[in-house]
PAVODREN-161247 format. One record per residue: x, y, z of N, C-alpha, C, CB in turn. Coordinates in steps of 0.2 Angstrom, whole numbers, padded with zeros to 4 digits, always signed. Glycine has a CB too. Example, Ala and Ser with C-alpha at 12.3 -4.5 7.8 and 13.67 -1.06 7.14 Angstrom:
2
+0066-0028+0039+0062-0022+0039+0066-0016+0039+0057-0022+0045;+0064-0011+0035+0068-0005+0036+0064+0000+0039+0070-0003+0029;
//
This chain:
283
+0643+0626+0805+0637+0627+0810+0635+0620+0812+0631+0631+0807;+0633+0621+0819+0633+0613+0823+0626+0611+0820+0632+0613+0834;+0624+0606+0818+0615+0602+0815+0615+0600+0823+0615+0593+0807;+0610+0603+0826+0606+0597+0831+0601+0595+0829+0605+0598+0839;+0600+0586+0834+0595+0584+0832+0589+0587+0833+0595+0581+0834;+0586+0583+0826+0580+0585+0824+0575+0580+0823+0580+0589+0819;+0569+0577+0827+0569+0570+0825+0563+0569+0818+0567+0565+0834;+0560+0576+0816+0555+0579+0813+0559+0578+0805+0554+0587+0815;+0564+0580+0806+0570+0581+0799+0571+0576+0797+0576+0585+0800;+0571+0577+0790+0576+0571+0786+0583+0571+0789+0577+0573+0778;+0585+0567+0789+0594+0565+0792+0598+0567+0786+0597+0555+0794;+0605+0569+0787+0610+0572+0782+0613+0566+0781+0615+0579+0784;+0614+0568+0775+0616+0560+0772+0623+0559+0770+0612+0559+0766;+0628+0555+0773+0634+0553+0772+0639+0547+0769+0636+0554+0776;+0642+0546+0766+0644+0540+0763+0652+0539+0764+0643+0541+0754;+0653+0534+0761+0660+0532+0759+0662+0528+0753+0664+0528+0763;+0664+0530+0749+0665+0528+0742+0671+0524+0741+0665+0533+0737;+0672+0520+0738+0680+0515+0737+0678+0510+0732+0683+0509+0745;+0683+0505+0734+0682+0498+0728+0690+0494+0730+0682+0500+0715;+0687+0490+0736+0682+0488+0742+0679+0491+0746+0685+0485+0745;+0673+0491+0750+0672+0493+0754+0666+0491+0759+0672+0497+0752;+0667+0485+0758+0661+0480+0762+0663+0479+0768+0659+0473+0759;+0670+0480+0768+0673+0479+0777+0673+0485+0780+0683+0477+0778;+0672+0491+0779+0674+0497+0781+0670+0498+0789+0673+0502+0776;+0671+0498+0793+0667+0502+0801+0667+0507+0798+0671+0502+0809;+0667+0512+0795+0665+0520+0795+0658+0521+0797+0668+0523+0789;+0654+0517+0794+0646+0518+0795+0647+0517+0802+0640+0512+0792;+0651+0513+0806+0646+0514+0814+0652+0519+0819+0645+0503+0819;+0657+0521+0816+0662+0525+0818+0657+0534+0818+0669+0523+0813;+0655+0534+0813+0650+0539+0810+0645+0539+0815+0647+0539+0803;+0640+0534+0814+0636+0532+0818+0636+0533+0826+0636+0526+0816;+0644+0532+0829+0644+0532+0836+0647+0540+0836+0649+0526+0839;+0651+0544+0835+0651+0551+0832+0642+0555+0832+0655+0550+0823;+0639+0552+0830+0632+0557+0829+0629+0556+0835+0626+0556+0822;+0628+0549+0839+0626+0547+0844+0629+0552+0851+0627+0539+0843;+0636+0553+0852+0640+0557+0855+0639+0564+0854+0645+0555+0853;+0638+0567+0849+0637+0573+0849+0629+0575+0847+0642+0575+0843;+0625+0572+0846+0620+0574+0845+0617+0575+0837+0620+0580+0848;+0619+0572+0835+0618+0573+0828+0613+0569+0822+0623+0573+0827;+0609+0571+0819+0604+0567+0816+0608+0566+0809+0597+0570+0815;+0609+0561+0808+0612+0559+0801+0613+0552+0799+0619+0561+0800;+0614+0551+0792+0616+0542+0791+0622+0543+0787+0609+0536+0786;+0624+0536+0788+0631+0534+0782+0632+0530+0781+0637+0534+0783;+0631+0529+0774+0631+0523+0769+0639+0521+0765+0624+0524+0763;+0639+0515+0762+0644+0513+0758+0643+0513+0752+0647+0507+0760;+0645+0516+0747+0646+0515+0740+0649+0511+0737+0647+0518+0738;+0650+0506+0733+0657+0504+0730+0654+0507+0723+0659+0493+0730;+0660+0510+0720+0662+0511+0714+0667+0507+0711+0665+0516+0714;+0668+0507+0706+0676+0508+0702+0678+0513+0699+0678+0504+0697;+0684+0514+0697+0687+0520+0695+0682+0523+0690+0696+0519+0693;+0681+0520+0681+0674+0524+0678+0670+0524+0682+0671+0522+0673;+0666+0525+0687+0658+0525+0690+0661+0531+0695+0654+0517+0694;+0665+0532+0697+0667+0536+0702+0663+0543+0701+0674+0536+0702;+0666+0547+0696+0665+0555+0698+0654+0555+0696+0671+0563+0690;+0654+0547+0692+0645+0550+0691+0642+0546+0697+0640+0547+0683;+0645+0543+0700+0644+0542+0710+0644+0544+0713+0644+0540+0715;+0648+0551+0713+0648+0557+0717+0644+0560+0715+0653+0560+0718;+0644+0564+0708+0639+0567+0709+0632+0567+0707+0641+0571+0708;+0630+0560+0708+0624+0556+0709+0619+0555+0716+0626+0550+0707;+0625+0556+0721+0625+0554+0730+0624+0564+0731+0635+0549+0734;+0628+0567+0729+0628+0576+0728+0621+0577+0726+0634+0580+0723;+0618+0575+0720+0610+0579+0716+0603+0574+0721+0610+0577+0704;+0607+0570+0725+0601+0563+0728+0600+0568+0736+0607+0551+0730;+0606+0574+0735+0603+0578+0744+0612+0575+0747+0593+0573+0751;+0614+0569+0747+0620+0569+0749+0624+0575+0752+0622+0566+0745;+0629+0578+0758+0630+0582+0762+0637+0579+0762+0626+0583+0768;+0638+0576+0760+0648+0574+0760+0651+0565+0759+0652+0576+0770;+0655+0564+0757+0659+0557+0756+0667+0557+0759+0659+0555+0747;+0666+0551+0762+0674+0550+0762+0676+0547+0757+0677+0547+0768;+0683+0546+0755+0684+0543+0749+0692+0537+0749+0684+0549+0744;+0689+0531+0748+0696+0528+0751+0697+0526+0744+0697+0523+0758;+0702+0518+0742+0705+0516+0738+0701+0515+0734+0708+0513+0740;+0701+0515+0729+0709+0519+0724+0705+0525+0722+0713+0513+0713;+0703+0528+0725+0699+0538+0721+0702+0543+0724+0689+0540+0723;+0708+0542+0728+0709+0547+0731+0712+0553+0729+0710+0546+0735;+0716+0551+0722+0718+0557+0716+0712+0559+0711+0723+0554+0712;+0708+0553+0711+0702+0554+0708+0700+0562+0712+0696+0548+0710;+0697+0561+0717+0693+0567+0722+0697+0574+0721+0693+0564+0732;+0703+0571+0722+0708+0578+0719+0706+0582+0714+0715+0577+0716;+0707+0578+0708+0705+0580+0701+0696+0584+0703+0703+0571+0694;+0693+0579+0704+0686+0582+0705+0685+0588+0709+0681+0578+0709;+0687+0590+0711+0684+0594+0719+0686+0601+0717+0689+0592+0727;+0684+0605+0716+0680+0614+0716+0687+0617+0718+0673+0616+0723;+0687+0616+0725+0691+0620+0729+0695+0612+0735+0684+0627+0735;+0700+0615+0738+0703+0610+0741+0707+0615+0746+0708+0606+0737;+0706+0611+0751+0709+0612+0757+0719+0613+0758+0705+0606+0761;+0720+0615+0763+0728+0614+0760+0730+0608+0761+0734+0617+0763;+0727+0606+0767+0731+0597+0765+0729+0594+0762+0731+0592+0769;+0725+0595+0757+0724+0591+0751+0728+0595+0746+0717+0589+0750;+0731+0601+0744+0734+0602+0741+0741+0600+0741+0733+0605+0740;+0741+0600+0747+0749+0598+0747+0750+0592+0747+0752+0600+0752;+0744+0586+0746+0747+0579+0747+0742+0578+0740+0744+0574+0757;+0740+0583+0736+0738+0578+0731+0734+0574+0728+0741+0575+0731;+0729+0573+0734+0724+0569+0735+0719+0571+0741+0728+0562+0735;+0713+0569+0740+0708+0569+0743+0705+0562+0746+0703+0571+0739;+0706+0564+0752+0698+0558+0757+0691+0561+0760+0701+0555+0766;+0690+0568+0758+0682+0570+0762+0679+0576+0756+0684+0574+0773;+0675+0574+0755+0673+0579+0749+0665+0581+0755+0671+0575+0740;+0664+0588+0755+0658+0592+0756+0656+0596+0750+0659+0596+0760;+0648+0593+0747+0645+0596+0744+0641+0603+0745+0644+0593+0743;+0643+0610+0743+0642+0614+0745+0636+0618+0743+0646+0617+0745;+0635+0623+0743+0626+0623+0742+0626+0627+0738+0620+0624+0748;+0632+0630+0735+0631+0633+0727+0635+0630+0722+0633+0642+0726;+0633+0623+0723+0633+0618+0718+0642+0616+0719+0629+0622+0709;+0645+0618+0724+0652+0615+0723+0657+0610+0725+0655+0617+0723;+0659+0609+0725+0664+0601+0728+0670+0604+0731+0668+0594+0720;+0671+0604+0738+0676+0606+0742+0680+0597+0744+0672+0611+0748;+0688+0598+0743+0690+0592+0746+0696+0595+0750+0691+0586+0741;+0696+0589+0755+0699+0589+0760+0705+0584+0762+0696+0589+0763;+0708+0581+0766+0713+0577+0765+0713+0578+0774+0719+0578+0759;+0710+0573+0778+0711+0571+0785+0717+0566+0785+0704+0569+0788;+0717+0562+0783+0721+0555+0783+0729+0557+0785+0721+0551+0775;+0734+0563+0784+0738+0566+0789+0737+0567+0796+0739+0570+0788;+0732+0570+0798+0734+0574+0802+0730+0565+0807+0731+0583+0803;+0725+0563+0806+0723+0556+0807+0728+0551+0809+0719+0554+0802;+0733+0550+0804+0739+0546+0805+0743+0548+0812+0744+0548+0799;+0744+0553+0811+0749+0558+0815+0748+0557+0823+0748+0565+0814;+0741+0559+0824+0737+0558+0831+0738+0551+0831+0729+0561+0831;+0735+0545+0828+0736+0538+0832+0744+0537+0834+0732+0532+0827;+0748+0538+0829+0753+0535+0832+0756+0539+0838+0758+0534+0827;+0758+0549+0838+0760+0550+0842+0753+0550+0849+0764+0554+0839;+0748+0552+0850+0744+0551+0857+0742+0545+0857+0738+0555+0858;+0741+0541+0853+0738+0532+0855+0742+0530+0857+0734+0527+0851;+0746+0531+0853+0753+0525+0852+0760+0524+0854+0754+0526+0846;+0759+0533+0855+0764+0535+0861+0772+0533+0855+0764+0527+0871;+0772+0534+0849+0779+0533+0844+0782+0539+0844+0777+0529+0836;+0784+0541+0844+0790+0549+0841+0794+0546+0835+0799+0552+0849;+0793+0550+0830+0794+0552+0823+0802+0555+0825+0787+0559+0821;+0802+0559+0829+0809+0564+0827+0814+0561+0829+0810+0572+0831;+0819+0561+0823+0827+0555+0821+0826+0549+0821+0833+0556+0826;+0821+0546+0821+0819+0541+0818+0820+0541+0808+0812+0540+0821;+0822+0532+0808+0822+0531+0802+0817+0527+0800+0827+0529+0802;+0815+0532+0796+0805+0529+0791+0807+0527+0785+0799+0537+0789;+0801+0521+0785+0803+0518+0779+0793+0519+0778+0808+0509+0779;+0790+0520+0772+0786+0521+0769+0782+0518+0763+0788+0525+0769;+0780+0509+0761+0779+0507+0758+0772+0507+0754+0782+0503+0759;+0774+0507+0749+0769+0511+0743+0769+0522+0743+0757+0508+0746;+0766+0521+0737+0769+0527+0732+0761+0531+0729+0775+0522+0723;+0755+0529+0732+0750+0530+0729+0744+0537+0734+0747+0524+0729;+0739+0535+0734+0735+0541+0737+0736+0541+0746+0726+0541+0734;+0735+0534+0748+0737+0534+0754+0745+0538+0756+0737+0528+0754;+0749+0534+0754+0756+0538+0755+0754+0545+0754+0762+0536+0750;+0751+0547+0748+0753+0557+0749+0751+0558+0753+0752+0563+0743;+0744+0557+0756+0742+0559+0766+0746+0561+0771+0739+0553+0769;+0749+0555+0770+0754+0555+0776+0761+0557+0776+0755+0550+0779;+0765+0559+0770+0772+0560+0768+0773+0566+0772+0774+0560+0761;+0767+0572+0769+0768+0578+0772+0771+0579+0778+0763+0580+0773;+0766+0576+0785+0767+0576+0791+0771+0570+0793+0760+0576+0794;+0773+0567+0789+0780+0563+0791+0785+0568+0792+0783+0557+0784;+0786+0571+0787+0791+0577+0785+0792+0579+0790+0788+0583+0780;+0786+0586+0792+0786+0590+0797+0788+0587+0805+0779+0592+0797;+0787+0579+0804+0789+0576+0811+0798+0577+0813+0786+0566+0811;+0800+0578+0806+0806+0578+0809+0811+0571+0810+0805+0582+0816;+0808+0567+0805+0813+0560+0806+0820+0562+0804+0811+0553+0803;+0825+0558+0805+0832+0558+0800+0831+0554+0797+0838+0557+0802;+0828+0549+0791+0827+0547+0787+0822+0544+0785+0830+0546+0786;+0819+0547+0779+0813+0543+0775+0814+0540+0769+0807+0548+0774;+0810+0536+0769+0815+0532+0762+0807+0530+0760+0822+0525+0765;+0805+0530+0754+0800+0530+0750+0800+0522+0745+0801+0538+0745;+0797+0519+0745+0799+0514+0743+0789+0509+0738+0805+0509+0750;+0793+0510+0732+0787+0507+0728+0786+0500+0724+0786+0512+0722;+0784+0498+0723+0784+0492+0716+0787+0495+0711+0776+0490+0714;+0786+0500+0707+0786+0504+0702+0790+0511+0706+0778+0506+0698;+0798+0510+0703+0802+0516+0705+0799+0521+0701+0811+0517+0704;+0798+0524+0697+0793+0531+0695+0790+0532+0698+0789+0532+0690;+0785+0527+0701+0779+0533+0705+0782+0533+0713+0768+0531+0706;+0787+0531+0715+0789+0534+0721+0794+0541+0718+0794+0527+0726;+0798+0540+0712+0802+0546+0711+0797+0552+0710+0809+0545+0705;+0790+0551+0707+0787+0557+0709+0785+0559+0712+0784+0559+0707;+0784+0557+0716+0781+0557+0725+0787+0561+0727+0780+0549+0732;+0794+0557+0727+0799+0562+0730+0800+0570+0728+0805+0560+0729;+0799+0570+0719+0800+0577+0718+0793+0580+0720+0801+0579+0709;+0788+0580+0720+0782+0582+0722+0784+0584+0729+0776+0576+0721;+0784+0583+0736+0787+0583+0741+0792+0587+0744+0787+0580+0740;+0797+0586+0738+0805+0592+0739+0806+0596+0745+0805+0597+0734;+0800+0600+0744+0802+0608+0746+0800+0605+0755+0795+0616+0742;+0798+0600+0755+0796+0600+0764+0801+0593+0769+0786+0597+0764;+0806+0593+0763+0812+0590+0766+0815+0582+0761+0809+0587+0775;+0818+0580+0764+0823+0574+0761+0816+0567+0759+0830+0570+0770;+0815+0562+0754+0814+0560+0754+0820+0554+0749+0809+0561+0755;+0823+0548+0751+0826+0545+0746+0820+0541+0744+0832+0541+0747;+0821+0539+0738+0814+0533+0734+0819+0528+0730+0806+0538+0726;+0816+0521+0733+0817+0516+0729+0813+0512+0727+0820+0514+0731;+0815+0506+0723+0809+0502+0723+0808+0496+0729+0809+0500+0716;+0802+0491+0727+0801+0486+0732+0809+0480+0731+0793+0482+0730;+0812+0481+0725+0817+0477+0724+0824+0476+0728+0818+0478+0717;+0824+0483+0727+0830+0487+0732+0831+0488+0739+0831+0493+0730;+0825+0485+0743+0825+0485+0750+0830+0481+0752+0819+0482+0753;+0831+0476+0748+0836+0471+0752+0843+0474+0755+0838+0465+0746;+0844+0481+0753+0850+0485+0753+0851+0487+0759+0851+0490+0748;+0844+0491+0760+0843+0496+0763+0845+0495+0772+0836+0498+0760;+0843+0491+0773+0846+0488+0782+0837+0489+0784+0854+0497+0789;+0838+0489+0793+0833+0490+0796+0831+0497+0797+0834+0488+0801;+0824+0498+0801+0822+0505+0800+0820+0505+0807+0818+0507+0795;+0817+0510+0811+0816+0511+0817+0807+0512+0815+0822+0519+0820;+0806+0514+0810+0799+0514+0807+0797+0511+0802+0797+0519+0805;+0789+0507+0800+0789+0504+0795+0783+0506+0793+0790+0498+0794;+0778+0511+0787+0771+0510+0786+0771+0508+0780+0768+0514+0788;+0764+0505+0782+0762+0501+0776+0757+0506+0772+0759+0495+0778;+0757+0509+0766+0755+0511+0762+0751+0508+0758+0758+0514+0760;+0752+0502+0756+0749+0499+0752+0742+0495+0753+0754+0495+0750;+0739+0491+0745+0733+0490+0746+0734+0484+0746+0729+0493+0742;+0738+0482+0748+0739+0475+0749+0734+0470+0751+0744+0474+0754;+0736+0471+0757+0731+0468+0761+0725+0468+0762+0731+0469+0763;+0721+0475+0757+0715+0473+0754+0714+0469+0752+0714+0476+0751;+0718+0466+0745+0716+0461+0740+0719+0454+0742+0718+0463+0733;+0719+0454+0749+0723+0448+0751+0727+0446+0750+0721+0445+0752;+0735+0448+0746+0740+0448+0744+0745+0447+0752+0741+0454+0740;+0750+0443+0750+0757+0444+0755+0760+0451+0752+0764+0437+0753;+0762+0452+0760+0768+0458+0759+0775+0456+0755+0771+0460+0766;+0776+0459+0749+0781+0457+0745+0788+0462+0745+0777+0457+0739;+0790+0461+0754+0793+0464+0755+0801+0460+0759+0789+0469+0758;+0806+0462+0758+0810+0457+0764+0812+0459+0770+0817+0454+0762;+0813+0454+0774+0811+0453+0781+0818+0459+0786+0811+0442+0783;+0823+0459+0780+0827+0462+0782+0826+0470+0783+0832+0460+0779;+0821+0472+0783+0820+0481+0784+0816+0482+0791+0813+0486+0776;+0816+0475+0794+0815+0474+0803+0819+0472+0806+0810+0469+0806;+0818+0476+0810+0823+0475+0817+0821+0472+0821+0826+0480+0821;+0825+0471+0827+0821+0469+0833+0817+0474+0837+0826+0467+0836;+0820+0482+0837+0816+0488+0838+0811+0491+0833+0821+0492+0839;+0810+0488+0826+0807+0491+0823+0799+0491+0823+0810+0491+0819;+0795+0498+0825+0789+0497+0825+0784+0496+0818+0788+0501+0827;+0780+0495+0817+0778+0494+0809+0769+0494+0810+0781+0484+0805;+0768+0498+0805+0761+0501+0808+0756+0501+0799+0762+0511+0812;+0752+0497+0800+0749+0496+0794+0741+0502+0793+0747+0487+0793;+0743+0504+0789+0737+0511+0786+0730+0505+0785+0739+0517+0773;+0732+0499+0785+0724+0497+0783+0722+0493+0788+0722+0491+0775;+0717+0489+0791+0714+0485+0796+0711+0481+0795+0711+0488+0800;+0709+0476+0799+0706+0471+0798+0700+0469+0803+0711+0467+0798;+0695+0468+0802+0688+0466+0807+0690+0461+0811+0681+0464+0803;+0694+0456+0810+0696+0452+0813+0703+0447+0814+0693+0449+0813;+0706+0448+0817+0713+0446+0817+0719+0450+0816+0713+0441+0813;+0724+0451+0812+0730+0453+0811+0726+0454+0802+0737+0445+0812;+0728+0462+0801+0730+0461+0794+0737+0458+0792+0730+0467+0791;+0739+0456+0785+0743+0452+0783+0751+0455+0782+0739+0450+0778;+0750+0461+0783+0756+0466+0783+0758+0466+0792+0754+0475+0778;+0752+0465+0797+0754+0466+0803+0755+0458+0804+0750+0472+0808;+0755+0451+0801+0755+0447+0802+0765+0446+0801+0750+0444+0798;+0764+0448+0793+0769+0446+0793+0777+0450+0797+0768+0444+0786;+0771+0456+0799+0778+0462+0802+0780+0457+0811+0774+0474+0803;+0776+0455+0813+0778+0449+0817+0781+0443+0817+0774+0447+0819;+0781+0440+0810+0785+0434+0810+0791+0436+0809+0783+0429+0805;+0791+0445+0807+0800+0446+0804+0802+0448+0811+0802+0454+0798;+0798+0447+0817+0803+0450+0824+0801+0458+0827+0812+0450+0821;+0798+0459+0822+0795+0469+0824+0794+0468+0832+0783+0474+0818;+0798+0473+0836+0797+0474+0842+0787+0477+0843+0804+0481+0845;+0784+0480+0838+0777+0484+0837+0778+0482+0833+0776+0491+0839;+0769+0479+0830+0765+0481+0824+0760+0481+0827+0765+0478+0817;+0757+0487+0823+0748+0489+0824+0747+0492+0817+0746+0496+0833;+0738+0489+0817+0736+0492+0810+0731+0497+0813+0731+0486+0803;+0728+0500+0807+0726+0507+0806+0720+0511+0811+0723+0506+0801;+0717+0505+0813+0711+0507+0816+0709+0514+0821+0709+0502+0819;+0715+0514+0823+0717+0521+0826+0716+0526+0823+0722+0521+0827;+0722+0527+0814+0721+0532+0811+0714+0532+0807+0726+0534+0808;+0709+0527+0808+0701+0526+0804+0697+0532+0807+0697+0518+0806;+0699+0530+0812+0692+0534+0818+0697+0542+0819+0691+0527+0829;+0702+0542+0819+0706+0550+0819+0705+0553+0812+0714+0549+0821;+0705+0549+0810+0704+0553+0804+0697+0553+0801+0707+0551+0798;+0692+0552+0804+0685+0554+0803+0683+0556+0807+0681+0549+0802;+0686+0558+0814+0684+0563+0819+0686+0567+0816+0687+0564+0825;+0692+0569+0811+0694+0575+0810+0686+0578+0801+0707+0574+0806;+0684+0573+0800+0680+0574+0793+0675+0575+0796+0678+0568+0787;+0671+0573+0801+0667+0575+0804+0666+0582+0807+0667+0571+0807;+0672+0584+0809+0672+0591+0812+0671+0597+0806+0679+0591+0816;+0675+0594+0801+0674+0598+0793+0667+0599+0791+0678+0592+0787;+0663+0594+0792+0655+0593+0791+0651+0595+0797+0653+0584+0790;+0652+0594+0800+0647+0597+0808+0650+0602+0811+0647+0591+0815;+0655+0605+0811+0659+0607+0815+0659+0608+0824+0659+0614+0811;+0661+0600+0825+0661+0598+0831+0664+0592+0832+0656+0598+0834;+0669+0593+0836+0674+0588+0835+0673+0580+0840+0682+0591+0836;+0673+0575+0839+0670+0570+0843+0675+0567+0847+0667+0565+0839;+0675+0566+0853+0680+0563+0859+0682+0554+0851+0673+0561+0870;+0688+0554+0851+0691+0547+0850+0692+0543+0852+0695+0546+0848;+0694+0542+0859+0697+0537+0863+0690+0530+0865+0701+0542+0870;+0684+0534+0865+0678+0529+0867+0677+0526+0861+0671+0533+0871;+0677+0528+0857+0675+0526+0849+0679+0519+0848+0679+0532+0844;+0687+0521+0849+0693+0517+0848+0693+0510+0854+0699+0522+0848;+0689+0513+0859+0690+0507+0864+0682+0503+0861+0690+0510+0874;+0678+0507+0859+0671+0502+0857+0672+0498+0850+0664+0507+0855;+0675+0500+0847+0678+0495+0842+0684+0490+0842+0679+0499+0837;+0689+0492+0848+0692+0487+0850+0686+0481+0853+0696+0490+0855;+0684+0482+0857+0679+0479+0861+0674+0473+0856+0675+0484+0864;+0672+0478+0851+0666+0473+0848+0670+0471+0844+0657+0475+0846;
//
C-alpha cells in the first residue's frame, strides 16, 4: 500500500547496514525516491560487523524501523535471518532488503539481480546473450547476480575466486539454471579474454589492487564493477583501463536500480531511475 505524505506523522524509518558504509549515497538516492513519489520517510546508515549484525537488525525492527538494505559482508547473514524470502533471494542465497512485518516477521529479498540486469542492459545498452562472462569473486554479491547472468543466455560464464571452494560451491548451488565453470584467481592466466568482466569483489572497498591479470581484457572487453566510488575511478575500473577494456563502468547504476526495485517492495511504487542516476552523476 502507497504511504503518502503526512507531514503530522512520524516518518518510516529506513536504513542500510554493512561494514563499510560511510560512502554509501543510498541515504540520498532514498531520499530523492521519497521526494519524487511523495513519500514521508528517513534513511540512515548503520555500520555493523558481522557479530552485531542480527542484534542491529533487530534492534532498528523493535526501535519502529520498516526495512534495511543490506550490503557487505551480511548478505548471507540476512538469508539465515529472515522468516520468509522472496524467490530471488532463494535462489541466489542471499539477501539485500529486509521488511519488517507487523506480526513480528523478517521477510528478505534480493533486488541486486534484477538491479544489475537493468543498468547494464537499459543504461548501458550491453547484451548478455553469447557473450563470454567472466565473474570475479564467489560471495553474496556474486550469488545476486549469477542467476540473471544465467537467464541472460551468455555462451560462457566462468566463475572465478581467490579460494576455488567457494567458487565450486556457487557452481553446484547454481547447476540447475545452466553452465558455470569456476576457477580460481590463480588460474586466470589460462583462461584468454572475455567479452565481459564483473567485478564481484570487495576489493575496492578496502582499497586493495585488483589481483587479477591483465590478460582476461581485450580490446573489446567491457568490465563493469558492482562497487562505486564518490569520486573518480574505483580501483577495479582504474585498473580495467590501464588493461585496454574497450568499456568500464562501476556500479552506480545498479545502486540506484536496485533500490528502485527495494523501494517498490516497501512503498509499493516504483521510482522513475534515470533522473536519480543523472543527479548523482551530476553532484
Amino acid at each position: 500500500m502507497i504511504r503518502r505524505m503526512n507531514e503530522a506523522s512520524r516518518p518510516d524509518r529506513y536504513a542500510l547496514i554493512g561494514q563499510p558504509v560511510h560512502h554509501s549515497r543510498s541515504p540520498v538516492i532514498h531520499s530523492l525516491f521519497a521526494k519524487q513519489t511523495d513519500q514521508h520517510l528517513t534513511y540512515e546508515l548503520i555500520e555493523a560487523s558481522p557479530e552485531e549484525f542480527e542484534k542491529a537488525v533487530r534492534d532498528f525492527a523493535a526501535d519502529g524501523g520498516r526495512g534495511m538494505n543490506v550490503t557487505v559482508p551480511h548478505k548471507e547473514a540476512a538469508f539465515r535471518l529472515a522468516d520468509r524470502r522472496g524467490p530471488d533471494a532463494e535462489q541466489a542465497g542471499a539477501v539485500n532488503t529486509l521488511s519488517f512485518e507487523a506480526d513480528g516477521g523478517i521477510r528478505g529479498d534480493n533486488t541486486d539481480g534484477i538491479g544489475f540486469l537493468r543498468d547494464l542492459t537499459r543504461n548501458l545498452g550491453w547484451s548478455l546473450e553469447g557473450r563470454r562472462v567472466l565473474v570475479l569473486g564467489a560471495g553474496g554479491a556474486a550469488r545476486g547476480i549469477l542467476p540473471k547472468l544465467l537467464q541472460s543466455a551468455p555462451r560462457e560464464l566462468v566463475l572465478a575466486n581467490r579460494t576455488l571452494q567457494r567458487a565450486e560451491e556457487l557452481k553446484a548451488r547454481f547447476r540447475p539454471l545452466g553452465r558455470i565453470d569456476a576457477v580460481s584467481f590463480d588460474a586466470l592466466d589460462d583462461v584468454g579474454a572475455f567479452d565481459i568482466v564483473v567485478n564481484a569483489t570487495s576489493a575496492g572497498l578496502k582499497g586493495e589492487q585488483p589481483p587479477f591479470p591483465r590478460s582476461i581484457v581485450g580490446k573489446s572487453t567491457r568490465c563493469y564493477d558492482l562497487a562505486y566510488s564518490r569520486g573518480g575511478d574505483t580501483p577495479f575500473v582504474a585498473w580495467a583501463r590501464a588493461a585496454g577494456a574497450a568499456q568500464a563502468e562501476q556500479g552506480l547504476g545498479m545502486l540506484v536500480e536496485q533500490a528502485a526495485e527495494s523501494f517498490f517492495i516497501w512503498r509499493g511504487i516504483r521510482p522513475d531511475t534515470q533522473s536519480v542516476i543523472r543527479a548523482l552523476v551530476a553532484g
